[in-house]
N, C-alpha and C positions, 0 to 999 in steps of 0.2 A: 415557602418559596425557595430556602436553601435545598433543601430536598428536592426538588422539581428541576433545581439548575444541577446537581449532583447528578441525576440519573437520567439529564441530558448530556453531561461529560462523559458518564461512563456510557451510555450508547456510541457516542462519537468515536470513543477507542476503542470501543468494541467492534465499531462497522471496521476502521480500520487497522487492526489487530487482523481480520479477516483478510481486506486486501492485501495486507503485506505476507499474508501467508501463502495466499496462491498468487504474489509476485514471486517468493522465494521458490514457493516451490515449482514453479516454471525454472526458475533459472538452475535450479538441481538438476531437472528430468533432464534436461539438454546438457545440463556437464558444463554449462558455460562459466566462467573465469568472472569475477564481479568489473572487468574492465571491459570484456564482452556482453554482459548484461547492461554496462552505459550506457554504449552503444548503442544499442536497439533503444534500451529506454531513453535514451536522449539528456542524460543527468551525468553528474561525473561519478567517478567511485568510489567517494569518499559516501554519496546518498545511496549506492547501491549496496552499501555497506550498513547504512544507518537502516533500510528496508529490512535485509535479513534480518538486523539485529532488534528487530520493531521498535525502533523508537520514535512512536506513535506523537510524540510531543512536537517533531522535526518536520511533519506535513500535512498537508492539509487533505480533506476527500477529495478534494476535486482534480489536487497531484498524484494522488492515487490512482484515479480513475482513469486520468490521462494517460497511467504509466500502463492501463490495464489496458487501456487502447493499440500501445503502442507494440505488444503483441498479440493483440490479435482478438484479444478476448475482452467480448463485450459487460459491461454491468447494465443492470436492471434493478432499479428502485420500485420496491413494492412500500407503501401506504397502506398501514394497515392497523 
């Protein structure tokens, strides 16, 4: 049972290890300023900051997902 909840954590940081990577790396391609990436993402800079630096423990998927919203690009959950 410890095992099964183990490598439900690490999925979970896994999936979001990913979102924070193409949040980050959106906000590179554009050059934008982690006070301009707020912005857009609607969070202050202190979490724009926490994203770069993935600190996966700080949010949840679903603030992820929201933030992945908020430019533009959609997520798709596959079940599999």
């Amino acid at each position: 049972m410890h095992a099964a909840s183990q490598t439900q954590i690490n999925d979970a940081r896994l999936l979001k290890e990913q979102l924070m990577t193409e949040l980050s790396s959106r906000i590179g391609q554009h050059h934008l300023k982690q006070a301009e990436g707020a912005e857009i993402l609607m969070v202050s800079r202190p979490r724009v900051s926490d994203v770069v630096n993935k600190q996966t423990t700080k949010f949840t998927i679903d603030t992820l997902v929201e933030m992945m919203s908020c430019i533009g690009k959609p997520v798709k959950l596959a079940v599999g």
